[in-house]
MARSE-626493 format. One record per atom (N, C-alpha, C): residue number from 1; atom name; x negated, y, z; residue in one letter. Coordinates in Angstrom, 1 decimal, m for minus. Atoms other than C-alpha are relative to their C-alpha. Example, Ala and Ser with C-alpha at 12.3 -4.5 7.8 and 13.67 -1.06 7.14 Angstrom:
# MARSE-626493
{site 1, 'N', {m0.9, m1.2, 0.0}, 'A'}
{site 1, 'CA', {m12.3, m4.5, 7.8}, 'A'}
{site 1, 'C', {m0.9, 1.2, 0.0}, 'A'}
{site 2, 'N', {0.9, m1.1, 0.0}, 'S'}
{site 2, 'CA', {m13.7, m1.1, 7.1}, 'S'}
{site 2, 'C', {0.8, 1.1, 0.8}, 'S'}
END
This chain:
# MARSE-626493
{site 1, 'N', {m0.3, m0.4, m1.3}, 'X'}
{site 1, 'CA', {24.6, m21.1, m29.6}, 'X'}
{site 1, 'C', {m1.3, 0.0, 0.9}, 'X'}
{site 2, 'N', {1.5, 0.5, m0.9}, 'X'}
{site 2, 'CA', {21.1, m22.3, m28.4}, 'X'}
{site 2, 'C', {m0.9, 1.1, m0.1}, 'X'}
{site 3, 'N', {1.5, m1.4, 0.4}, 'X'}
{site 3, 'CA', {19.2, m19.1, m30.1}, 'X'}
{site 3, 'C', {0.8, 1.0, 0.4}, 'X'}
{site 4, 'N', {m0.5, m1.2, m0.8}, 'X'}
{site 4, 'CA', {22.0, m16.6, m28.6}, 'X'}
{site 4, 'C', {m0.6, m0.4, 1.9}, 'X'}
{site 5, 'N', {0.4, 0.3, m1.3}, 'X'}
{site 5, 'CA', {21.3, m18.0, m25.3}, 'X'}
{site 5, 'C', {m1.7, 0.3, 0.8}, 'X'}
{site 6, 'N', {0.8, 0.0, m0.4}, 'X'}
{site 6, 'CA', {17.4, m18.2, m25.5}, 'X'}
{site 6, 'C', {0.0, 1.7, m0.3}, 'X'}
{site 7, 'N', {m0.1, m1.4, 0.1}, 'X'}
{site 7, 'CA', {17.7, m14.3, m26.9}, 'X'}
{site 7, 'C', {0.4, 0.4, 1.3}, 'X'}
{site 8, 'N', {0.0, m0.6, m1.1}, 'X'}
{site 8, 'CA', {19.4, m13.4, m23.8}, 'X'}
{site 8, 'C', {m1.0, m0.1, 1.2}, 'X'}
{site 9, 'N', {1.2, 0.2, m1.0}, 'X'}
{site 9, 'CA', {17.0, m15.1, m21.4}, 'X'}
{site 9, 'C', {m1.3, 0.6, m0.2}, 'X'}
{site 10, 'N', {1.0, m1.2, 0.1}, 'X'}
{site 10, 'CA', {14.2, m13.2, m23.3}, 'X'}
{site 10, 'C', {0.0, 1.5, 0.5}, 'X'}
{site 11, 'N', {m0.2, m1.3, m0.3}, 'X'}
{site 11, 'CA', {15.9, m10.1, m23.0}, 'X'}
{site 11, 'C', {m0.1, 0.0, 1.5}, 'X'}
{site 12, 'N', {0.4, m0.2, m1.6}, 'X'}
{site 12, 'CA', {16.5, m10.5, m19.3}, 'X'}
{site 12, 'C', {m1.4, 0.1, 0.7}, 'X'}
{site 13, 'N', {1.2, 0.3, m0.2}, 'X'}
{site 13, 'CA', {13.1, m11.6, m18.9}, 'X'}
{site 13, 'C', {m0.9, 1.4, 0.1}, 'X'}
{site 14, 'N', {0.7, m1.6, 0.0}, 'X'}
{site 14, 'CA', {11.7, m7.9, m20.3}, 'X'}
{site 14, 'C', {1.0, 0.6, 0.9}, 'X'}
{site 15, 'N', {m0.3, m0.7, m0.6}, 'X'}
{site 15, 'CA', {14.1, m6.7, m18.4}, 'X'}
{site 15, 'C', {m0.6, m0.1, 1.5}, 'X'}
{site 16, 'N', {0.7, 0.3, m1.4}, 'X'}
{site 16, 'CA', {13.1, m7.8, m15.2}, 'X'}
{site 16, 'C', {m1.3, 0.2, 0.2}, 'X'}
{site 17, 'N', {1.4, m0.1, 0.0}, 'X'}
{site 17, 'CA', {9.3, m7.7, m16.3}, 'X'}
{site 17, 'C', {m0.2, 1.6, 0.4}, 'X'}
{site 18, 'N', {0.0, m1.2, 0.4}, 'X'}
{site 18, 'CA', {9.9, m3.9, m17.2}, 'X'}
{site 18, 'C', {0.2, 0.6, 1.5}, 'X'}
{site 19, 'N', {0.0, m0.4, m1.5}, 'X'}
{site 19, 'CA', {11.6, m3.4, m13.2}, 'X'}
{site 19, 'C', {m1.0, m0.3, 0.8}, 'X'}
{site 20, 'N', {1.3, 0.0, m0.8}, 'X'}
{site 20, 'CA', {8.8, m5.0, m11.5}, 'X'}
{site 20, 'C', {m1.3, 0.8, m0.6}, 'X'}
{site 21, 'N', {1.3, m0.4, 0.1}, 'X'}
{site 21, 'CA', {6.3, m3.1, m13.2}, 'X'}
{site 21, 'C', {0.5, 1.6, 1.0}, 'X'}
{site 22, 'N', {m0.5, m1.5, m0.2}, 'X'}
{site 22, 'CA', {8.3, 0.3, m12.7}, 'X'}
{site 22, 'C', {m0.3, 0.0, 1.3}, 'X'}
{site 23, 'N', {m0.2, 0.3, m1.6}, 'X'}
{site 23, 'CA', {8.4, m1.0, m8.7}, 'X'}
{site 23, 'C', {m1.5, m0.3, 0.4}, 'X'}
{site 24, 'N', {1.6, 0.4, m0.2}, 'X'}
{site 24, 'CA', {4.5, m1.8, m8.9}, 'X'}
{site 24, 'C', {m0.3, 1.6, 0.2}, 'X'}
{site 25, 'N', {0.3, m1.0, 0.0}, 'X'}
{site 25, 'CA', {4.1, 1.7, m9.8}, 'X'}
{site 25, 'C', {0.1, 1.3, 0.8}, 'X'}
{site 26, 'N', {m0.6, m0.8, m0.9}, 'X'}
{site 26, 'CA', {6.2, 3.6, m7.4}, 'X'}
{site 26, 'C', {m0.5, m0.3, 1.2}, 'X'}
{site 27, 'N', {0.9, 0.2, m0.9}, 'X'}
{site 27, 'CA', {4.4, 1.5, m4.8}, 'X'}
{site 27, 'C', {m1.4, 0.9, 0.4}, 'X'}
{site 28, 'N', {1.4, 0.0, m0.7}, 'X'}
{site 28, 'CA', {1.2, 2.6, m5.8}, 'X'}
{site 28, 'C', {m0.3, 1.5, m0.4}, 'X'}
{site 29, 'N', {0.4, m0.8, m0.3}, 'X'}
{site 29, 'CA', {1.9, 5.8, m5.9}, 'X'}
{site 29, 'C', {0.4, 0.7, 1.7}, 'X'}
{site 30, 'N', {m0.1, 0.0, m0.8}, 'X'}
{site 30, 'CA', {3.3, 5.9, m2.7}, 'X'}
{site 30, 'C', {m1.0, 0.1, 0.7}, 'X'}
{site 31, 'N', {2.1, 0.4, m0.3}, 'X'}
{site 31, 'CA', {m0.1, 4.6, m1.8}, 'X'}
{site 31, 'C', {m0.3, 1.0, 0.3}, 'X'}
{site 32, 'N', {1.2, m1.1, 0.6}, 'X'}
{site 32, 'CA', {m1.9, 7.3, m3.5}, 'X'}
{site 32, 'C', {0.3, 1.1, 0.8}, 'X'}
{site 33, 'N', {m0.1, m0.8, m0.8}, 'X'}
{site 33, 'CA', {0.0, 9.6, m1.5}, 'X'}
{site 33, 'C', {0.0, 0.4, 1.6}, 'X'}
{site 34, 'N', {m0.2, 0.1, m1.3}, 'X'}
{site 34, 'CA', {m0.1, 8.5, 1.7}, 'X'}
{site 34, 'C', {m1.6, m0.3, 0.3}, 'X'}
{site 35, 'N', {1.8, 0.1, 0.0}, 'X'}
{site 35, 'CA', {m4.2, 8.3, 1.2}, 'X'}
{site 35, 'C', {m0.2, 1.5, 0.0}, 'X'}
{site 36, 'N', {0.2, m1.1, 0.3}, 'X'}
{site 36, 'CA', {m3.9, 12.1, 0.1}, 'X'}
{site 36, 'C', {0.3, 0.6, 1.1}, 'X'}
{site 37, 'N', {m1.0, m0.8, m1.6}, 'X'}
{site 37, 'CA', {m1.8, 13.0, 3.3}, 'X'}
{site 37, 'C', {m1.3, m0.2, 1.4}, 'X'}
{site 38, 'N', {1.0, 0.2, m1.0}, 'X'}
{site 38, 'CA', {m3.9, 11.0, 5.5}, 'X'}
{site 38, 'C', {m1.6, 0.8, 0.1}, 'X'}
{site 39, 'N', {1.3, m0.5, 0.3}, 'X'}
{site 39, 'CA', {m7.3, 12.4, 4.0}, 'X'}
{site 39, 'C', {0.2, 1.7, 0.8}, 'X'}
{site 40, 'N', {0.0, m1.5, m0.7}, 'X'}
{site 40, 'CA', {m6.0, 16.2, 4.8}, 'X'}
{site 40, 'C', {0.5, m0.6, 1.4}, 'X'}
{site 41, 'N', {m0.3, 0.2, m1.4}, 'X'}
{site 41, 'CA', {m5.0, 14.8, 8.8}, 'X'}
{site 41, 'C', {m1.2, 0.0, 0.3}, 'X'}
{site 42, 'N', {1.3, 0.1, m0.7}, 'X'}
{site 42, 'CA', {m8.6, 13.7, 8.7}, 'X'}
{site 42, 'C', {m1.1, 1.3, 0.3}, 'X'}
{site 43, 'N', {0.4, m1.3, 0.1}, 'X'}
{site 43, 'CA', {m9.9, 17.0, 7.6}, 'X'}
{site 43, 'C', {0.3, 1.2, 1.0}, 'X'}
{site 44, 'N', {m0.5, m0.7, m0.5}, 'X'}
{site 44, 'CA', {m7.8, 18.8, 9.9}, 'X'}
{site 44, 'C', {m0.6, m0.2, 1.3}, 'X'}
{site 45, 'N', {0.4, 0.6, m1.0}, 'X'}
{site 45, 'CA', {m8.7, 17.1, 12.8}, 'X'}
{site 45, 'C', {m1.5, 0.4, 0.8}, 'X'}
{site 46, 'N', {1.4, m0.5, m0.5}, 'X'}
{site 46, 'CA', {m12.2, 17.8, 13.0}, 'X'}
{site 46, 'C', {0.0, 1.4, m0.2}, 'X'}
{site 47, 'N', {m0.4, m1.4, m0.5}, 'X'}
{site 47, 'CA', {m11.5, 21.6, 12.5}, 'X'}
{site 47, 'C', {1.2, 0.1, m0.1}, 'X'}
{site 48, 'N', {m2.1, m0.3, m0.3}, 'X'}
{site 48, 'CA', {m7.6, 22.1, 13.9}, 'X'}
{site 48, 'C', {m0.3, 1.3, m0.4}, 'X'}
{site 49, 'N', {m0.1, m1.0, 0.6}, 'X'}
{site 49, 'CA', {m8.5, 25.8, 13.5}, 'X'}
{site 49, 'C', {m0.4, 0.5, m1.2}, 'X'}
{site 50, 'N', {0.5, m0.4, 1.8}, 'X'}
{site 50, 'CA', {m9.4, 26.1, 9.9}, 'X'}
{site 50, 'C', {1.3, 0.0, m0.1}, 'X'}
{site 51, 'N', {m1.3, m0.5, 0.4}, 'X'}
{site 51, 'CA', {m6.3, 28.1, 8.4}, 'X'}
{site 51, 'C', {0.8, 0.1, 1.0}, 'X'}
{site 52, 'N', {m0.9, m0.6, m0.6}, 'X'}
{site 52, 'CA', {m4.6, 28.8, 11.2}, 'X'}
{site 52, 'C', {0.4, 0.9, 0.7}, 'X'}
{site 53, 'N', {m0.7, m1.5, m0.2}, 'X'}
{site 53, 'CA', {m5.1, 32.3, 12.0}, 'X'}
{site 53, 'C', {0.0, 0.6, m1.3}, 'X'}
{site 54, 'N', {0.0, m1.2, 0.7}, 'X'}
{site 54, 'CA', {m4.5, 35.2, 10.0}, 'X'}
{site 54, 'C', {0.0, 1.1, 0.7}, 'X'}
{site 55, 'N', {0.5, m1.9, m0.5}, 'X'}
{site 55, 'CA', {m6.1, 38.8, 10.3}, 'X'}
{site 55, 'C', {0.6, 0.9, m0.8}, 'X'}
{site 56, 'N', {m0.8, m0.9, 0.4}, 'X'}
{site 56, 'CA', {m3.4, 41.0, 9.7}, 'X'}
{site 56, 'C', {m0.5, 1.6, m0.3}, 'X'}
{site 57, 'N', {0.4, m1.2, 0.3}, 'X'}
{site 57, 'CA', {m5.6, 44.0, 10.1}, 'X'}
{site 57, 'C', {m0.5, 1.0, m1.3}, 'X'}
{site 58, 'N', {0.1, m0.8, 1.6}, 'X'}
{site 58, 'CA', {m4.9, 47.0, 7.6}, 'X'}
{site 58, 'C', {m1.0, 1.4, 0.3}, 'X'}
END
């Protein structure tokens, strides 16, 4: 009964290891994206008119 027991506590164990990694990762891409977002605000900023007209003429 003692080695069903410690089995399960392993298992849980990866299981739980396996969620916090998954949740480490979704963090850090969250991150990554909100670095990427920001970087084009910064870009924009110093020229607002870059891409915002178009010369329709045919």
């Amino acid at each position: 009964m003692v080695i069903g027991g410690i089995s399960t506590n392993i298992s849980t164990n990866d299981v739980q290891s396996d969620v916090s990694v998954l949740m480490l990762r979704k963090q850090l891409d969250t991150i990554e994206q909100g670095g990427v977002d920001l970087t084009k605000m910064m870009e924009q900023s110093v020229n607002p008119t870059v891409g915002g007209n178009i010369d329709l003429t045919v």
